[in-house]
LUMBA-341863 format. One record per residue: y, z, x of N, C-alpha, C in turn; residue in one letter; residue number from 0. Coordinates in Angstrom, 2 decimals, decimal comma. Layout:
PT Y Z X Y Z X Y Z X A NUM
...
end
This chain:
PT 13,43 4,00 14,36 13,22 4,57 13,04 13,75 5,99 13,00 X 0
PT 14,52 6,21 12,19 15,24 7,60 11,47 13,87 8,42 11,41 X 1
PT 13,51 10,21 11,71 12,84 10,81 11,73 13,64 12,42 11,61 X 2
PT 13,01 12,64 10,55 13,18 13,83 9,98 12,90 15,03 10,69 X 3
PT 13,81 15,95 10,93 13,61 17,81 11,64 12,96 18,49 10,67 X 4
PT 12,69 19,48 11,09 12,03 20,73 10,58 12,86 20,98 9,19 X 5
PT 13,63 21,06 9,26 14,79 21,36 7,74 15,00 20,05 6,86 X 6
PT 14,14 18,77 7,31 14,14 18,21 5,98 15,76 17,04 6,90 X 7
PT 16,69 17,40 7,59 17,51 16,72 7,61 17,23 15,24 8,77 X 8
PT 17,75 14,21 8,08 17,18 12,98 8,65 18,06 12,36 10,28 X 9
PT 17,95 12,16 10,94 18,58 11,61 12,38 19,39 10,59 11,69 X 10
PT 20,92 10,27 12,28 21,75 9,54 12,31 20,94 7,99 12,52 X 11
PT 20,48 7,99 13,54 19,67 6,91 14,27 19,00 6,05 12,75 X 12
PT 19,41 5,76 11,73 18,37 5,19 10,89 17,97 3,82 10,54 X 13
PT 17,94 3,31 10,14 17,36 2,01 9,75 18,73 1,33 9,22 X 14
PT 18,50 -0,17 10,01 20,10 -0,96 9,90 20,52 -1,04 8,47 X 15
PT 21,68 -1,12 8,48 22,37 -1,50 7,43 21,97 -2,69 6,50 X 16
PT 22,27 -3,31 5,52 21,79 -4,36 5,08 22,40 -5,44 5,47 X 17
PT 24,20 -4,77 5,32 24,56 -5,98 6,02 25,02 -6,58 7,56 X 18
PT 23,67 -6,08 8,14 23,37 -5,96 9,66 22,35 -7,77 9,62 X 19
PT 21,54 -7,46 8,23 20,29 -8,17 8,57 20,70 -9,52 8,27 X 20
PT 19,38 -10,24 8,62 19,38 -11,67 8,66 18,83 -12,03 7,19 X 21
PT 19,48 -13,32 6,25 18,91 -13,49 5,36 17,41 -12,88 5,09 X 22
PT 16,42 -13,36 5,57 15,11 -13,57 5,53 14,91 -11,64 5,58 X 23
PT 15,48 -10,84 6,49 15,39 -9,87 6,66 15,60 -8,93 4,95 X 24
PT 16,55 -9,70 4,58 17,45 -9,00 3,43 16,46 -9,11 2,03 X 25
PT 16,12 -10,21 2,11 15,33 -10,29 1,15 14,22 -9,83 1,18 X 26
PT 13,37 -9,33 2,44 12,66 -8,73 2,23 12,90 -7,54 1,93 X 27
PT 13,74 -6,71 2,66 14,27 -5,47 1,99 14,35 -4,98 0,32 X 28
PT 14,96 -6,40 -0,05 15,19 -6,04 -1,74 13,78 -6,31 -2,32 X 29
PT 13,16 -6,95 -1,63 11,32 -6,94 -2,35 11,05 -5,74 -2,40 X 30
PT 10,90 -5,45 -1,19 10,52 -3,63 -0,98 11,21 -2,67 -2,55 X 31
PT 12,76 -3,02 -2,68 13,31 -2,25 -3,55 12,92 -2,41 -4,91 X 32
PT 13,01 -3,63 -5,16 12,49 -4,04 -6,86 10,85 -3,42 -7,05 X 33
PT 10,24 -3,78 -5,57 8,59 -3,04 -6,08 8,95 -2,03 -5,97 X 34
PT 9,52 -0,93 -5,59 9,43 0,07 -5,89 10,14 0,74 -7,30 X 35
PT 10,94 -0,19 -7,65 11,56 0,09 -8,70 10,71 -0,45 -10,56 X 36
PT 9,98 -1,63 -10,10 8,47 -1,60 -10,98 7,90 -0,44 -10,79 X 37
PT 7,59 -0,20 -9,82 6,01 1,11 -9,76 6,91 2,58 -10,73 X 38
PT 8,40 2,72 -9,97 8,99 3,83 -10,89 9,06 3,91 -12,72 X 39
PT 9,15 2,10 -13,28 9,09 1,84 -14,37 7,90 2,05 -15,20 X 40
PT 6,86 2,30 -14,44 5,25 2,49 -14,60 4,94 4,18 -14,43 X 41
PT 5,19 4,67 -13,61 4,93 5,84 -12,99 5,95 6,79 -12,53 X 42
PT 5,36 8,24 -12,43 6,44 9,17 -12,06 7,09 8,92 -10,38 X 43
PT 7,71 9,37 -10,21 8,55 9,68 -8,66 7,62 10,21 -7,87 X 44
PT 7,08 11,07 -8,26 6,44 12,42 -7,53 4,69 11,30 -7,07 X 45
PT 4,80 10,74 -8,06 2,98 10,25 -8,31 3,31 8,92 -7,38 X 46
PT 4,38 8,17 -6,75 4,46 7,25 -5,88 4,44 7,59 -4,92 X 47
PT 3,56 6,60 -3,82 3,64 6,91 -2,17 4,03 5,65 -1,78 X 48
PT 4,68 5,78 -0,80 5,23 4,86 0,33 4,18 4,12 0,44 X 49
PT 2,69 3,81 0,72 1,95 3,06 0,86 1,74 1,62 -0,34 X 50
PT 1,71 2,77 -1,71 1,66 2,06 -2,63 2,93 0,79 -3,12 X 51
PT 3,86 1,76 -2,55 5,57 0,33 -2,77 4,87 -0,56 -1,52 X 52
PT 4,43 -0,53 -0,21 3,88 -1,75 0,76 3,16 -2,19 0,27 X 53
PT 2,18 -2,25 -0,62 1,27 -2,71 -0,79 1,65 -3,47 -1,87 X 54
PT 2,76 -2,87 -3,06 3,06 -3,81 -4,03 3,94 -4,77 -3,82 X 55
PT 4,62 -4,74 -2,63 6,16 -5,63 -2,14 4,98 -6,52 -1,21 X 56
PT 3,46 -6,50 -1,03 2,74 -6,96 0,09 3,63 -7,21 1,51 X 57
PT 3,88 -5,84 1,97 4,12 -5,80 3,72 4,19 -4,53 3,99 X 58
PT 3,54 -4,17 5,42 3,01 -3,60 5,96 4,00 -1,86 6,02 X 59
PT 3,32 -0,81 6,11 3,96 0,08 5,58 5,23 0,21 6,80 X 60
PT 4,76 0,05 7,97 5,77 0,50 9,14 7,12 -0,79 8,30 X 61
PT 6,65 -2,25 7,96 7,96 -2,09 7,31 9,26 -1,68 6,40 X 62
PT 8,28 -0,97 5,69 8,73 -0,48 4,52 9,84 0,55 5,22 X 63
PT 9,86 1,29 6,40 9,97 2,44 7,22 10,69 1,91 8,35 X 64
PT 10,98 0,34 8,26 11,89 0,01 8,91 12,93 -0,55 8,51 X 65
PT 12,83 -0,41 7,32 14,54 -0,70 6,22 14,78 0,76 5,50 X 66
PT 13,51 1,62 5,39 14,22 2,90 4,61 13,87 4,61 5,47 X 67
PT 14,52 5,24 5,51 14,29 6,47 6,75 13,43 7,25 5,84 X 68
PT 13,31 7,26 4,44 12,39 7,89 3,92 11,96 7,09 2,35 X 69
PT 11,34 8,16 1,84 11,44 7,78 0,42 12,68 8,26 -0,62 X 70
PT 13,02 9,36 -0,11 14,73 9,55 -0,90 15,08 8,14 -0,74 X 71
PT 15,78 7,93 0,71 15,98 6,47 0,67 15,93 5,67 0,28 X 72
PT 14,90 5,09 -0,03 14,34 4,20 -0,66 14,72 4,08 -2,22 X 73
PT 14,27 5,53 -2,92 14,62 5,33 -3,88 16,32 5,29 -4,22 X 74
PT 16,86 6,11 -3,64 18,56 5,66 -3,73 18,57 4,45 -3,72 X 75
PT 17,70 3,74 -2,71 18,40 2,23 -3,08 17,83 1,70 -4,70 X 76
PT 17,21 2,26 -4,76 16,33 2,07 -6,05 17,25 2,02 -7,42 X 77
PT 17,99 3,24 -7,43 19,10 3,58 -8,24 20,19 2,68 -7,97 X 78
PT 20,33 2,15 -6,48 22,17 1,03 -6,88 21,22 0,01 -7,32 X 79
PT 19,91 -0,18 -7,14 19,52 -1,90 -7,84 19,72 -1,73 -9,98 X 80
PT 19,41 -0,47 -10,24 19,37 -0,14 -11,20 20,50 -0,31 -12,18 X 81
PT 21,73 0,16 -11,42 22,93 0,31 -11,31 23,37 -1,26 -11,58 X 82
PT 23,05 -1,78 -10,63 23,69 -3,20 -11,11 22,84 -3,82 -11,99 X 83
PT 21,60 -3,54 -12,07 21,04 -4,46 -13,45 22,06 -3,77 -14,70 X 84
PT 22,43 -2,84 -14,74 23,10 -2,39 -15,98 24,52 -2,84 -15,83 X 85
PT 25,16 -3,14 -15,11 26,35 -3,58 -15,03 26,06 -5,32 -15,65 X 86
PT 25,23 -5,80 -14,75 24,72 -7,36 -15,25 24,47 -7,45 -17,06 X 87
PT 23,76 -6,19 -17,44 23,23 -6,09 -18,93 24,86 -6,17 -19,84 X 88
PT 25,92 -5,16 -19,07 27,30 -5,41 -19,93 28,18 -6,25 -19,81 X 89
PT 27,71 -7,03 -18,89 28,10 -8,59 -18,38 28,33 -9,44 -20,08 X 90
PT 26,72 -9,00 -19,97 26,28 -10,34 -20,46 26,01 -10,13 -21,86 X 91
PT 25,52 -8,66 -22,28 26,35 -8,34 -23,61 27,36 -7,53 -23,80 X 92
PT 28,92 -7,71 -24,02 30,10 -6,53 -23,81 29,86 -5,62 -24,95 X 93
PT 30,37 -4,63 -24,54 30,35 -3,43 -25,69 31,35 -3,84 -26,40 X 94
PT 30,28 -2,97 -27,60 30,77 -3,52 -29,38 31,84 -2,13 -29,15 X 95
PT 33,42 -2,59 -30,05 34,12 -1,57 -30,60 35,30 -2,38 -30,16 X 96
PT 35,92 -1,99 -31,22 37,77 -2,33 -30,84 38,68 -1,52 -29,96 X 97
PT 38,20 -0,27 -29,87 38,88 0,70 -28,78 38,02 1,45 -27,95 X 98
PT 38,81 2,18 -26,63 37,87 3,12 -26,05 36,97 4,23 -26,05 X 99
PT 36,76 4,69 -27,12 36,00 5,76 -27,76 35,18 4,78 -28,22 X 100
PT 35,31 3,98 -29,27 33,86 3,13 -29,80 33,17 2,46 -28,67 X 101
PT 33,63 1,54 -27,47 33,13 1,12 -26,65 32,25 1,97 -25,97 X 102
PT 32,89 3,43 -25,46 32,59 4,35 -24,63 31,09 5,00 -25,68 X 103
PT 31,34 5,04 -26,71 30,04 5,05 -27,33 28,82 4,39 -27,39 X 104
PT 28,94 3,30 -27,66 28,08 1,82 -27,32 27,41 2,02 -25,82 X 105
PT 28,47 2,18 -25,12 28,23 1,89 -23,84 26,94 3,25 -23,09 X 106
PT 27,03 5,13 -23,79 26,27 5,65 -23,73 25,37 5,48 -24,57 X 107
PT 24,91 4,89 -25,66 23,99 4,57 -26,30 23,49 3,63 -25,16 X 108
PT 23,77 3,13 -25,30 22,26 2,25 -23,76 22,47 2,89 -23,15 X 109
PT 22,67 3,72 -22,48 22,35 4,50 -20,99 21,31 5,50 -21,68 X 110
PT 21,57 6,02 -22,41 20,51 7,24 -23,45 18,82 6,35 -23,81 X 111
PT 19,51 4,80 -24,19 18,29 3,77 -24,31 17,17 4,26 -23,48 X 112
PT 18,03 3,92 -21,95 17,20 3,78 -20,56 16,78 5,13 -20,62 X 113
PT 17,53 5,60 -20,44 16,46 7,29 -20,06 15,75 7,79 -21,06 X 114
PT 15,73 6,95 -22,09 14,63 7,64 -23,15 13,44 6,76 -22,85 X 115
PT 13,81 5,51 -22,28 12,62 4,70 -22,32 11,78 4,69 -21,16 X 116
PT 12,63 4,94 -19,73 12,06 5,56 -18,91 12,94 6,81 -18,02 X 117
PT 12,27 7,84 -18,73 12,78 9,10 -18,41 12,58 9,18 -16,39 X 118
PT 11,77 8,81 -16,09 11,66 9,02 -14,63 12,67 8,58 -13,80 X 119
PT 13,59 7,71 -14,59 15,00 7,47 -13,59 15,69 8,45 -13,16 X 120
PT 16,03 9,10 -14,14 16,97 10,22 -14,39 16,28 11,58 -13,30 X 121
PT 14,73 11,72 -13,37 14,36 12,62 -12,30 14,19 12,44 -11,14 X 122
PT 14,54 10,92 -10,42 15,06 10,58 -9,15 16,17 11,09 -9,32 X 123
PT 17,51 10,73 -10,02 18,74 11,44 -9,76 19,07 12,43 -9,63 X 124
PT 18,06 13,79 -9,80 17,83 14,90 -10,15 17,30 15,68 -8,72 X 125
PT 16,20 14,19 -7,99 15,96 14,61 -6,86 17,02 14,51 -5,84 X 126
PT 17,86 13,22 -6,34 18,50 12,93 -4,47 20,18 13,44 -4,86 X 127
PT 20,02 14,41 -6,13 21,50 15,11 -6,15 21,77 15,93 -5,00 X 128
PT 20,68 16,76 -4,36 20,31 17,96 -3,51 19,74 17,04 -1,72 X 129
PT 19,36 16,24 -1,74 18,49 15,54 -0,79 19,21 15,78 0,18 X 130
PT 18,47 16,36 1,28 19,37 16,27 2,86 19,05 15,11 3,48 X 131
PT 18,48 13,79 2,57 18,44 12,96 4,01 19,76 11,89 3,94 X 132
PT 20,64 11,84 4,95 21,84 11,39 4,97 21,69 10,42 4,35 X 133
PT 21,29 9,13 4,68 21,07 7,82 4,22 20,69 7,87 2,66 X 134
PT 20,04 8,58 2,09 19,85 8,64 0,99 20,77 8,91 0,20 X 135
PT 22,24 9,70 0,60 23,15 10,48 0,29 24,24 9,89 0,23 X 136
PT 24,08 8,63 1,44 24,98 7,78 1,15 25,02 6,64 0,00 X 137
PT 23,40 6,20 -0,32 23,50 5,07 -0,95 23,72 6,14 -2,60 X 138
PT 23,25 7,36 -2,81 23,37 8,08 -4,04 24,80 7,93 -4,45 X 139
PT 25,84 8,11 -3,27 27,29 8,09 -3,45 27,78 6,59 -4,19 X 140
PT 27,36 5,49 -3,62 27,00 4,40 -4,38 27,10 4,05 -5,68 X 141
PT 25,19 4,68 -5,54 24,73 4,97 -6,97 26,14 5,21 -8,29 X 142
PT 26,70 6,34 -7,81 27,62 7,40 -8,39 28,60 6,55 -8,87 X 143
PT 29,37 5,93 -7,92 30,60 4,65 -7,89 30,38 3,32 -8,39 X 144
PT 28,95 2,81 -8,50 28,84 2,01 -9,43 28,54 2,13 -10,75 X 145
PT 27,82 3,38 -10,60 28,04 3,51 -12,47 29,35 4,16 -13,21 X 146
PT 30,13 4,42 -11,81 31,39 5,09 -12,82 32,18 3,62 -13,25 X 147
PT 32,09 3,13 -12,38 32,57 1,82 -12,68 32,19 0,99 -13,90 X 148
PT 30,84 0,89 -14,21 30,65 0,16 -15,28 30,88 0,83 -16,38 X 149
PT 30,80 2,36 -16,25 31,45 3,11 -17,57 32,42 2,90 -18,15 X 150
PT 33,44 2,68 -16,63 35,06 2,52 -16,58 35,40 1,26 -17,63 X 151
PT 34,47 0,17 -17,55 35,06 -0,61 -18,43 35,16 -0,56 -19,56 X 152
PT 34,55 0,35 -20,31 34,36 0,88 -22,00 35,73 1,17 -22,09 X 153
PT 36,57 1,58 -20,82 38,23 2,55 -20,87 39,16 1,31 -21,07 X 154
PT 38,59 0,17 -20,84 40,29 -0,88 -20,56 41,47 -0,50 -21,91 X 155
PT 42,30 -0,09 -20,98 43,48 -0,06 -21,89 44,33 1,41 -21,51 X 156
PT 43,21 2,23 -20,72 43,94 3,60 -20,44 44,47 3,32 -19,34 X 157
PT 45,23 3,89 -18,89 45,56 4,15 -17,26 44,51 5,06 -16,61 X 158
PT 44,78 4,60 -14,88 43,53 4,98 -14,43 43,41 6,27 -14,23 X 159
PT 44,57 6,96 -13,81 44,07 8,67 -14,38 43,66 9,03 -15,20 X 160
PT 43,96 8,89 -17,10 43,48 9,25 -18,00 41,38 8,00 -17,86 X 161
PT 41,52 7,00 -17,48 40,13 6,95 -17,60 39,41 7,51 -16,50 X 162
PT 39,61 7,62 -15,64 38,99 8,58 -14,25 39,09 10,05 -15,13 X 163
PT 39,45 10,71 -15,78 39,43 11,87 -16,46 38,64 11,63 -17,32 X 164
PT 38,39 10,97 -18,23 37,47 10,70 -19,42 35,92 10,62 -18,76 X 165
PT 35,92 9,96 -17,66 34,57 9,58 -17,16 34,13 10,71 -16,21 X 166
PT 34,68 11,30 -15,50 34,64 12,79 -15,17 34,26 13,73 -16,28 X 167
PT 34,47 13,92 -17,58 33,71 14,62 -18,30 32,90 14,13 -19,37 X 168
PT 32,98 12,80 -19,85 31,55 12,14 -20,04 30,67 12,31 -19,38 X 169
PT 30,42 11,91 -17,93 29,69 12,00 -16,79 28,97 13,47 -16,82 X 170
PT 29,47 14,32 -16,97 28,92 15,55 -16,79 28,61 16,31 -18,24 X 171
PT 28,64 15,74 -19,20 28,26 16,15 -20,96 27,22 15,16 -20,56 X 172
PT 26,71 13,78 -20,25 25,39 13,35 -20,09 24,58 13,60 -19,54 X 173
PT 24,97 14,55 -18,06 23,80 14,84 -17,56 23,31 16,28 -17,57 X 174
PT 24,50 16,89 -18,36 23,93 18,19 -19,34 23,19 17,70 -19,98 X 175
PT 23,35 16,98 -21,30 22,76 16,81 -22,16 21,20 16,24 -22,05 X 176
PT 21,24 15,07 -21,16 20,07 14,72 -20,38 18,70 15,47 -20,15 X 177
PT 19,34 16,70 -18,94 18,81 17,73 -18,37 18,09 18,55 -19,64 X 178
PT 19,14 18,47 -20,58 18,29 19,45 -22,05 17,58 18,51 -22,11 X 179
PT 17,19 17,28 -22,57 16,25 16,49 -23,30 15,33 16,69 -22,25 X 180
PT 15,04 16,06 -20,61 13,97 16,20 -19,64 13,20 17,08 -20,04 X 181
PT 13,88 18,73 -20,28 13,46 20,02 -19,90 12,32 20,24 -21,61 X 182
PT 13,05 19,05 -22,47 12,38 19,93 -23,34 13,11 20,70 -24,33 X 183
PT 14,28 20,69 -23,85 14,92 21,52 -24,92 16,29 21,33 -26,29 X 184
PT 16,22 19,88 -26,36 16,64 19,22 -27,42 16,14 17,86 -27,22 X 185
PT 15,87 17,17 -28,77 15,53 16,30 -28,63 16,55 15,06 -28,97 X 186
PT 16,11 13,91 -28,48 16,82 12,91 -28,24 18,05 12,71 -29,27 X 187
PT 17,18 12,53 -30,70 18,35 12,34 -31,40 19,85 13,41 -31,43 X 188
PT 19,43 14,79 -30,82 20,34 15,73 -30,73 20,93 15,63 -29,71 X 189
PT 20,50 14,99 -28,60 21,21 14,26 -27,33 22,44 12,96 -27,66 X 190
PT 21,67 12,24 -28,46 22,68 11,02 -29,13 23,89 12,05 -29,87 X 191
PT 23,49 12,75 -31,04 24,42 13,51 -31,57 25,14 14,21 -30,57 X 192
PT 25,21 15,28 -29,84 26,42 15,66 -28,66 26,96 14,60 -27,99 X 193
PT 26,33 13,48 -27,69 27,43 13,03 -26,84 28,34 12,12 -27,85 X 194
PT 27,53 11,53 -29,23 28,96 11,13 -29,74 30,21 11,95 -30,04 X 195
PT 29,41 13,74 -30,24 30,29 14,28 -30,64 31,57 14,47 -29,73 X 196
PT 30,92 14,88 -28,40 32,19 14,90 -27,35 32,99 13,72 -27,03 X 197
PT 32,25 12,48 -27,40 33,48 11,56 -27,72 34,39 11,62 -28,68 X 198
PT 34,23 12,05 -29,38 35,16 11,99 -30,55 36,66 13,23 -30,26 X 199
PT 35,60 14,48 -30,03 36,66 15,42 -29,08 37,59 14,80 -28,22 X 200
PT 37,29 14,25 -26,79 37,60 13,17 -26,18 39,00 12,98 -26,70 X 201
PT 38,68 12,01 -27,75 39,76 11,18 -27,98 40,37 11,92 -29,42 X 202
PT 39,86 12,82 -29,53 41,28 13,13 -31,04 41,88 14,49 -30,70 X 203
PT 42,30 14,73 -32,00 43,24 16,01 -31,34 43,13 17,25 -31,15 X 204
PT 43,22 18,19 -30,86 43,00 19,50 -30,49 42,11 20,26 -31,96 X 205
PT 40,68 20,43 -32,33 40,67 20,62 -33,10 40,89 21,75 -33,91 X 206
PT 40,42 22,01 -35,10 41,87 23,27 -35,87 40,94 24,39 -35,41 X 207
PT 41,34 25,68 -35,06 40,27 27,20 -35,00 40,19 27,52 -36,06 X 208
PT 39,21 27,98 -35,99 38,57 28,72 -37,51 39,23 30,34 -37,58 X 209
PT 39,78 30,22 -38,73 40,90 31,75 -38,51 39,94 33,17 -39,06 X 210
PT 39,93 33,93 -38,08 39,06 35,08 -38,44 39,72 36,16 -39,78 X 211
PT 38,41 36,14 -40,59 38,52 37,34 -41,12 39,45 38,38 -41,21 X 212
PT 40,49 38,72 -42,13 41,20 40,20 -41,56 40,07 41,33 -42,07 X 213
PT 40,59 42,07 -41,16 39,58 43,91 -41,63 40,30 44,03 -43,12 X 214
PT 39,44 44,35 -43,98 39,53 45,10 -45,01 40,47 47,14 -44,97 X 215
end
């Protein structure tokens, strides 16, 4: 078992890979993950203990601690299960719009859904942006690459530089904007409003400056 130093940083040595394990192994692992990812749907981050995800996945805590080196951990994995339920959700309904700006709209309107409906996702991501425990850092990187990905598909039709550019500053106008709503300091519907607005920026043209005043 992976064990944490004085500074918070976690030992190389950590808990196998997934795709190390044996069926039977694997699936228990993802029990572990989905209960913990109920209890997050219920409750804050901060207000969950490691005991309570064993007890809701029913197995014993040292297992819980032998698929994850911590609770960062854990919850990173928490976030790629998340990650792909939302990829599965645009599966299975595609985003509405005839081009990439309307799609790309659609497509942050449900993501804005989720974090309005349960805001505590978004303050795991908030935790394991900073997290020194490696393993956690890796599956966050994940995290990161599968949702750019499902963003990516709102883009079909750009080339992949111009949509790798678009989603690079979408990506970071949402979790501004986000961060204001968490904190308190705009509310949702003014969250919906900026980010359609920066789509629209996005995709049109340079807009006109407002020409100053001459001195009298």
């Amino acid at each position: 078992m992976a064990k944490a130093s004085a500074t918070g940083e976690v030992a190389d040595d950590g808990p196998p890979a997934p795709e190390t394990l044996i069926p039977s192994q694997l699936a228990r692992r993802r029990r572990i993950v989905v209960s913990a990812l109920h209890l997050l749907e219920e409750s804050h981050y901060e207000k969950i203990q490691m005991r309570d995800i064993a007890e809701s996945a029913d197995v014993a805590i040292g297992t819980v601690y032998r698929y994850f080196a911590s609770k960062e951990h854990l919850f990173a994995a928490v976030l790629v299960e998340w990650s792909g339920m939302l990829e599965s959700r645009v599966q299975r309904r595609p985003l509405r719009g005839d081009d990439p700006a309307a799609r790309l709209k659609d497509m942050m309107s449900r993501v804005l859904n989720s974090f309005e409906r349960w805001p505590q996702f978004f303050a795991v991501v908030m935790v394991l942006e900073s997290t020194p425990d490696v393993h956690a850092r890796e599956l966050y990187g994940q995290f990161s690459s599968s949702t750019t990905d499902t963003f990516r598909e709102a883009l079909d039709g750009l080339s992949h530089e111009d949509s790798f550019a678009v989603m690079q500053v979408t990506n970071a106008v949402l979790s501004g904007l986000v961060r204001s709503w968490i904190l308190g300091l705009i509310p949702m519907s003014e969250t919906r409003a900026r980010m359609e607005r920066s789509i629209d920026l996005i995709f049109s043209p340079p807009p006109e400056l407002i020409a100053e005043s001459s001195s009298a």
